[in-house]
PLY file of the C-alpha trace (Angstrom):
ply
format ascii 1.0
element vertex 221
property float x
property float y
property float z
element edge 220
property int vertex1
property int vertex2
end_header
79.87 93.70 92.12
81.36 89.99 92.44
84.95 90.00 92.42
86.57 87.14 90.59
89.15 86.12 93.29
91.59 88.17 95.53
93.97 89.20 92.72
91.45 90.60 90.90
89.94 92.94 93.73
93.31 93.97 94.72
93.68 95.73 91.00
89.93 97.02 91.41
91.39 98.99 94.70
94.08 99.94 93.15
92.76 101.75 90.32
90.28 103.67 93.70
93.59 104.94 95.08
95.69 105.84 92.12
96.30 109.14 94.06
99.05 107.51 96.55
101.03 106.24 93.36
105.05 107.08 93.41
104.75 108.42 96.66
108.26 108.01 99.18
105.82 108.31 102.11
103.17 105.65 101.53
103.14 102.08 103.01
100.77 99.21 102.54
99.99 97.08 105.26
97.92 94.03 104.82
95.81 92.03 107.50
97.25 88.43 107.14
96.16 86.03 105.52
93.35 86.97 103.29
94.45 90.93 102.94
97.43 89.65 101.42
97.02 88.72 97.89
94.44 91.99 97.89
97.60 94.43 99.27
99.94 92.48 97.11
98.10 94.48 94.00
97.88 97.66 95.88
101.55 97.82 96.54
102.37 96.50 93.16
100.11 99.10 91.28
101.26 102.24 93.82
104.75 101.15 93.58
104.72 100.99 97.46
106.52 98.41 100.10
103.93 95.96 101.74
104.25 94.34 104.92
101.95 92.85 107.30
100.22 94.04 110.44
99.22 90.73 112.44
95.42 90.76 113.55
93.23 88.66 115.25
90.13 87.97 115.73
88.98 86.90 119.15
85.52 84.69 118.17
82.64 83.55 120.55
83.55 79.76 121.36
80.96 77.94 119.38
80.42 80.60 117.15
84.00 81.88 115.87
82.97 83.79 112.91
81.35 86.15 115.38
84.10 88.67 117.01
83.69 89.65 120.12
86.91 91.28 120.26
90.29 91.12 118.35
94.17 91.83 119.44
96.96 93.17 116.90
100.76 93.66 117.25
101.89 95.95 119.31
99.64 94.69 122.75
96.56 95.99 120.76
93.43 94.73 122.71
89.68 95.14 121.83
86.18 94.02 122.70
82.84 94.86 121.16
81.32 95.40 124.73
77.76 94.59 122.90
78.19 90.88 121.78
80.22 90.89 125.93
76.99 92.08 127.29
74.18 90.34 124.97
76.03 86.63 125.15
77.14 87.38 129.09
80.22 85.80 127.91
82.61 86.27 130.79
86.13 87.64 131.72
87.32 84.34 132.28
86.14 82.56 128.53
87.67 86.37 126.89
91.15 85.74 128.46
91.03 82.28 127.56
90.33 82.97 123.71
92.86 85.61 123.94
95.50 83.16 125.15
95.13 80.96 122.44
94.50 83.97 119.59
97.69 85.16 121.01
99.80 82.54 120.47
98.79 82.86 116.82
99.62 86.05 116.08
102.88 85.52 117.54
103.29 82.17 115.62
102.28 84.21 112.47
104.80 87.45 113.23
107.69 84.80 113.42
106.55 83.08 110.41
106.26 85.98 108.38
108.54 88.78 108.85
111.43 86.44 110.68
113.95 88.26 111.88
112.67 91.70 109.65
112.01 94.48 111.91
108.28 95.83 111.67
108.68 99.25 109.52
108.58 102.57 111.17
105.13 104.30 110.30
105.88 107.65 111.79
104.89 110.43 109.46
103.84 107.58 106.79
100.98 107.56 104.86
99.80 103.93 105.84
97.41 101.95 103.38
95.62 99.27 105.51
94.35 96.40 103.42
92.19 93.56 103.91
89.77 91.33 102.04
86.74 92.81 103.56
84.91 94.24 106.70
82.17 91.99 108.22
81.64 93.52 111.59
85.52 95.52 111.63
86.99 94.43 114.71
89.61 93.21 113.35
90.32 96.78 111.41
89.31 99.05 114.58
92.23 96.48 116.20
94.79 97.28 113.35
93.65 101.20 113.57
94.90 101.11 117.04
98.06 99.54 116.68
98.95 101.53 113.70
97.52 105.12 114.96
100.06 104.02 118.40
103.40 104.49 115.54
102.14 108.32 115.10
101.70 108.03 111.02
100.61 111.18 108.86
97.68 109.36 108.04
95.63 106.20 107.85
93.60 105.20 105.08
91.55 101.97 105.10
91.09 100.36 101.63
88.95 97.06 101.10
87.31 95.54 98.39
83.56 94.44 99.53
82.32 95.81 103.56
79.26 96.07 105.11
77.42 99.49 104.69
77.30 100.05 108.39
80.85 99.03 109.30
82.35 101.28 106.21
80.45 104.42 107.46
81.71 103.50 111.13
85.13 103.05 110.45
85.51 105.81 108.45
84.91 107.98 111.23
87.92 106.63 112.75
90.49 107.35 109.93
91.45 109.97 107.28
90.39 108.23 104.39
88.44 104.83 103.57
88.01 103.52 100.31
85.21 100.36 100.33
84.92 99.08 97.01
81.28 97.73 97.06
79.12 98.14 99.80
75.97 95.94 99.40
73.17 95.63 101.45
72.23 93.09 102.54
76.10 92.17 103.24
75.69 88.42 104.32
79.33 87.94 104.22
82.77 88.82 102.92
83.04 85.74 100.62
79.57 85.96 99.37
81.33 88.59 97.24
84.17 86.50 95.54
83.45 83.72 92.98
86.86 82.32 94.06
87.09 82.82 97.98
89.96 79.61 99.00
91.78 79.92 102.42
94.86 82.16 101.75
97.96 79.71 102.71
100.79 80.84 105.38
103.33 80.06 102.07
101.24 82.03 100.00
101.80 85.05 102.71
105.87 84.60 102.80
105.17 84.42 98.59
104.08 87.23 98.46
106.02 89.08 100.94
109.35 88.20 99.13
108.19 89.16 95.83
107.28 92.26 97.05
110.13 93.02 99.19
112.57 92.42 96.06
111.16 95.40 94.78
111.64 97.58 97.74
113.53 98.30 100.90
111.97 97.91 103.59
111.42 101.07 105.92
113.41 100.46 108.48
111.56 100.46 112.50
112.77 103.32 114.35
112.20 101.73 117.84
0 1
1 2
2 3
3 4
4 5
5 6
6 7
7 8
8 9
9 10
10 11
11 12
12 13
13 14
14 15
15 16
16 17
17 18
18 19
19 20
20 21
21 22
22 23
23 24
24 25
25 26
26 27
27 28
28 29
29 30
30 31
31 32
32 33
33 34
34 35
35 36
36 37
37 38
38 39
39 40
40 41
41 42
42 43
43 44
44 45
45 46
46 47
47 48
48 49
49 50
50 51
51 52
52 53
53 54
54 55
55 56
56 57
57 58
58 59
59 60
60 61
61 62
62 63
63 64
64 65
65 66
66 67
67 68
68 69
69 70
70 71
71 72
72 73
73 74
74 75
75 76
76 77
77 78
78 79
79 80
80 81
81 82
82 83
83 84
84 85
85 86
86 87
87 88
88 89
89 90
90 91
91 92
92 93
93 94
94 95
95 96
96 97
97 98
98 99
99 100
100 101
101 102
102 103
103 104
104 105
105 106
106 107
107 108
108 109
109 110
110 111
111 112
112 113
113 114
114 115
115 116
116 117
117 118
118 119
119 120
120 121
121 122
122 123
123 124
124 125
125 126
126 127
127 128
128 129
129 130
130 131
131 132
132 133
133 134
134 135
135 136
136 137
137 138
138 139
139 140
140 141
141 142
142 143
143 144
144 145
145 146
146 147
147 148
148 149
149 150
150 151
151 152
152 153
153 154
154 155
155 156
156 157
157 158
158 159
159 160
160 161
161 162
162 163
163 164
164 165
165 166
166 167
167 168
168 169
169 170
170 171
171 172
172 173
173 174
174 175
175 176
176 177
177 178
178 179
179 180
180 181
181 182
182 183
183 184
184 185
185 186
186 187
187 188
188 189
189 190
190 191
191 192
192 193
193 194
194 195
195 196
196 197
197 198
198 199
199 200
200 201
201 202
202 203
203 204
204 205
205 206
206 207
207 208
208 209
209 210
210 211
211 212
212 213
213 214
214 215
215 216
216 217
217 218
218 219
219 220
């Protein structure tokens, strides 16, 4: 399955979890930027909020697509102790990269939700969204921050993810919902005919449009 562009595979999901329609207790949270426009749908077609749950990925210097780790909100820190050991990359070079991803993710959390509280996900039914799993360190990162909030359940719903990393993660959650799982995988835009750089404006976009529609859930730290 080749998804026409982000918009597109965002209704495809939806229609796969037409179950959490209409329900008070379900939130979707999208991994900026790229989850977005794909949890954007979600929300829209489950008549849901959306927010964001900040992510990043921490990527082997002179090879960045490749995670060897990623940090979320919340303090959230993870490695993939493999890539560590095979590379030898050391302590010093991961805190480095983790400096620098950090100052991101708080650049982004600023930029996007402003002064906005994050919502409280305690007994919520919390929707995580992305574009699509490659290796999922970025998702194991958001699993951790989100499963820290004590929700009723996590379920993990992309559009395109690699065989492997679907059956993996969905030993960490309730429910996962991966769209199209080809083999081989190659890559998460390999899957889109339209695959452009989601835009920070594009994120607030979004955001507003969908927070017109609802309230937002209110943190209860």
């Amino acid at each position: 399955m080749l998804f026409k562009d982000r918009t597109v595979a965002g209704q495809v999901l939806a229609k796969k979890l037409a179950d959490y329609a209409n329900r008070s207790n379900v939130l979707v949270l999208a991994l900026p930027r790229g989850g977005v426009p794909v949890g954007f749908e979600v929300a829209r077609a489950l008549n849901a909020p959306l927010d964001v749950l900040v992510v990043r990925k921490l990527g082997v210097p002179d090879n960045e697509e490749l995670a060897m780790g990623a940090i979320a909100s919340g303090g959230v820190r993870i490695l993939n102790q493999s890539i560590v050991n095979d590379i030898q990359i050391s302590d010093e070079v991961i805190a480095r990269v983790a400096v620098q991803e950090e100052r991101e993710l708080e650049r982004r959390e600023s930029m996007y939700r402003g002064d906005r509280p994050f919502p409280n996900l305690k007994g919520q039914t919390v929707i995580l969204v992305d574009d699509g799993l490659a290796t999922g360190a970025t998702m194991w990162a958001a699993i951790i921050a989100v499963r820290q909030q004590q929700p009723k359940e996590i379920v993990i719903a992309v559009p395109v993810a690699a065989p492997e990393t679907c059956e993996e993660i969905q030993r960490k959650v309730e429910k996962i919902v991966c769209a199209n799982t080809p083999s081989p995988f190659y890559s998460v835009g390999m899957w889109y005919e339209k695959f452009p750089q989601t835009t920070d404006d594009e994120v607030r976009e979004l955001l507003n449009k969908a927070n017109n529609n609802h309230e937002p859930l209110l943190s209860g730290n």
